[in-house]
Structures are given as C-alpha cells and as structure tokens.
C-alpha positions as CSV (number, residue, x, y, z in Angstrom):
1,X,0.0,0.0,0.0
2,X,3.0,2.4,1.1
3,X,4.2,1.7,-2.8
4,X,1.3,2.3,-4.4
5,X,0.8,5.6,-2.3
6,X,4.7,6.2,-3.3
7,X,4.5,6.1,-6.8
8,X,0.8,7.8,-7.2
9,X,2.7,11.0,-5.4
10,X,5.5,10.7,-8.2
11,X,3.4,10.3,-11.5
12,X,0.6,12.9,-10.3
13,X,2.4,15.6,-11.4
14,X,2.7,13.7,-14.9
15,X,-1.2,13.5,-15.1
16,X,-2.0,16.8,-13.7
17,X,0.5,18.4,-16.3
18,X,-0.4,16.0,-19.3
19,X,-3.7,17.4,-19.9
20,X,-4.7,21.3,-20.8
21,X,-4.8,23.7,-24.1
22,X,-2.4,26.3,-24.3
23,X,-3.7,29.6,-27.3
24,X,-0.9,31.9,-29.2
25,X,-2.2,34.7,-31.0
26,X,0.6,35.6,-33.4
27,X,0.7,38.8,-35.0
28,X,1.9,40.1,-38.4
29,X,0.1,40.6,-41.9
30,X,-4.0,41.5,-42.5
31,X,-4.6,38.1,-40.2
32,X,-4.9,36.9,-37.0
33,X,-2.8,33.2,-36.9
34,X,-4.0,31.3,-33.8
35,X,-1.9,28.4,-32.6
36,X,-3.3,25.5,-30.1
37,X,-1.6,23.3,-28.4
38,X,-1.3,20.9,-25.6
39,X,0.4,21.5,-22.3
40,X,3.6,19.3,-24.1
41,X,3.6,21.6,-26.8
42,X,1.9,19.3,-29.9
43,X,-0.5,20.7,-31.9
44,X,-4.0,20.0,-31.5
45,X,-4.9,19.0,-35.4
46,X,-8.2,19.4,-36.6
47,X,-10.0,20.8,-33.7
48,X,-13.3,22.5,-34.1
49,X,-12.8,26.7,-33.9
50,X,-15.6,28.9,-33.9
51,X,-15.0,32.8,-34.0
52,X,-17.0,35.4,-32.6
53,X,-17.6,39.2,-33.7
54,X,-17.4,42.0,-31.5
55,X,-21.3,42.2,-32.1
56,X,-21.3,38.3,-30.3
57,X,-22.8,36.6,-34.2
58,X,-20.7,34.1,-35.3
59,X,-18.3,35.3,-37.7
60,X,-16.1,32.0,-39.0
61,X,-16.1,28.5,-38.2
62,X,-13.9,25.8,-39.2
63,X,-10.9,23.2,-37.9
64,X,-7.4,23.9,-37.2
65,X,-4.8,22.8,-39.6
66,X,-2.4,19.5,-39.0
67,X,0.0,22.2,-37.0
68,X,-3.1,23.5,-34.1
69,X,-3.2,26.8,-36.9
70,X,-6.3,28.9,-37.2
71,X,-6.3,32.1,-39.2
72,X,-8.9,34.7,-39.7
73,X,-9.2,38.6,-40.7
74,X,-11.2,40.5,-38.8
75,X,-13.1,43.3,-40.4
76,X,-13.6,45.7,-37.2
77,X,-12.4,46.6,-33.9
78,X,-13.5,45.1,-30.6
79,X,-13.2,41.9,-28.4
80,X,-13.6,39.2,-30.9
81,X,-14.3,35.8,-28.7
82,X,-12.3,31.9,-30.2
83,X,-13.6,28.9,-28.8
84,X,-11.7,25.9,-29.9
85,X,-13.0,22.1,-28.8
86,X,-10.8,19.5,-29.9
87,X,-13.9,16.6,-29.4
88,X,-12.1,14.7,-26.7
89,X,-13.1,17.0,-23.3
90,X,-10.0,20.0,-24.0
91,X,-11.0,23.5,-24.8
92,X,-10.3,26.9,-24.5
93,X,-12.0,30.3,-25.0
94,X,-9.8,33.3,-25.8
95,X,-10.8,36.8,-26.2
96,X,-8.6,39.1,-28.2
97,X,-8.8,43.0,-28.9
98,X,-8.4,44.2,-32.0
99,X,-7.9,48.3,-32.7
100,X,-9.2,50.3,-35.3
101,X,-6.2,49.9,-37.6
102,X,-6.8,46.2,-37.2
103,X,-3.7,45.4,-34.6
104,X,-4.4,42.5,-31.9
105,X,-3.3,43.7,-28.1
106,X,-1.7,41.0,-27.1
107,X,-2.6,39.9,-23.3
108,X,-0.4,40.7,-20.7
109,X,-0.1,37.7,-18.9
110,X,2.9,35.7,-17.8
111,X,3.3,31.7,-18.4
112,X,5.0,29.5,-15.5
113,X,7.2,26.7,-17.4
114,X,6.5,23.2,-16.9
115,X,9.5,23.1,-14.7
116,X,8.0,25.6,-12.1
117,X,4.5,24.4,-12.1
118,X,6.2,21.1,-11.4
119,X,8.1,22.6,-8.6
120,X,5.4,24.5,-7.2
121,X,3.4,20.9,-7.4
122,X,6.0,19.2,-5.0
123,X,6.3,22.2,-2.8
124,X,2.4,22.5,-1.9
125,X,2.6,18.7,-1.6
126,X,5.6,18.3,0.5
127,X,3.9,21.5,2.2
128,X,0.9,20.0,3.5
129,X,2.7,16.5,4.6
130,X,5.3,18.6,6.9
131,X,1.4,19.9,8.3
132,X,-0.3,16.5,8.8
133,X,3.0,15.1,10.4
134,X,3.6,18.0,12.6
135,X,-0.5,17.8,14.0
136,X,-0.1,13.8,14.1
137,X,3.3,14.0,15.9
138,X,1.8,16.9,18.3
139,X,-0.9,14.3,18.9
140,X,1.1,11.6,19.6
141,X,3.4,12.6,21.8
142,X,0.4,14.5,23.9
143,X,-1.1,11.1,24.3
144,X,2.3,9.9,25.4
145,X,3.4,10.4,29.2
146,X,6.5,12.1,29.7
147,X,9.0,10.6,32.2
148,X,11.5,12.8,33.4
C-alpha cells in the first residue's frame, strides 16, 4: 500500500501536467494566426474553432490545420471571442482585442514553465505533509506520558 501511495505522489504531477490547451495569438500581416496546443507543446490538429464578432454573431467557423493553426481577418475593432473544442473533453475560449487599424493587443499575462509548475506541485505537496505530520506527531506525543 505504502508503494502504491509512493508512486501515485511521483506520477501525479505527470497527469495533472499531461492534460490542458495552451492559445498563441501571433501577430503580423492582415490576419490573425492562432496556434493551439497541448500543455507538451503538440499541436491539437483538426479541432473544431468557432470565431466570434465583436457584435457576439458568429463570424467563422472551421478546424485547425495539422500544425493547431487557425487564421482569420477581422473586419472591425472590438473583443472578438475563439472557442476551440478538440472533441475529446479539452477546450479553450480566448478573447482578443483588436484596434481600429486592425492590430491584436496581445494579453499581458505571464506563463510558469512546466519546470516551475512542477516545482510548485512538490512544494504544496511536500507542504501539507510537513502539516499532517507535525498535527499527528503533536498528537502523539500528547497522548504519550513524559517521564522525566
């Protein structure tokens, strides 16, 4: 039992970090390229994209190349809205603002690497064991008489 408890605490991470969709708006020309991939950095092929005008109609649908690649042109500014479903339970929904002059803001938001989610993964773990075995030790040796 210890060895199955063992090994589940070692390939957790693996699962936790094995599943997810990751979106890259990349910039340059008329279009708007959209890139999605796994956590591991493949290419989700053919998944199902639908885009989404400012006005919230449906402005294009369609599947992602064999690379994860999606490319559209908007025709007017505001927060255009991609949902992408790959058919197997992973999705994301991106929102991206586009200016007058038809330039995409990027977002300003900062990715951890696989290395520090993995790190911050076996800190909060190794975190809350120290806890239980400080309260189960505390307990124990309260329940103990002390000779001295």
């Amino acid at each position: 039992m210890k060895n199955f408890i063992l090994l589940s605490l070692v390939f957790f991470p693996y699962f936790l970090f094995s599943h997810g969709v990751e979106c890259n708006i990349i910039e340059g020309g008329v279009g708007i390229e959209v890139r999605y991939e796994d956590v591991d950095k493949t290419p989700i092929s053919y998944a199902e994209v639908k885009v989404y005008s400012p006005d919230k109609k449906e402005f294009q649908q369609g599947l992602t190349d064999i690379y994860g690649r999606f490319l559209f042109y908007p025709d007017k500014k505001g927060i255009w809205k991609i949902e992408v479903n790959d058919g197997m339970g992973h999705g994301i929904v991106k929102e991206i603002n586009v200016s007058e002059e038809k330039k995409v803001f990027k977002e300003q938001t900062k990715k951890f690497s696989l290395f520090q989610q993995l790190i911050v993964g076996v800190s909060i773990i190794f975190g809350f064991s120290g806890i239980i075995f400080y309260i189960l030790t505390k307990k124990h040796l309260k329940s103990k008489p002390q000779n001295l």
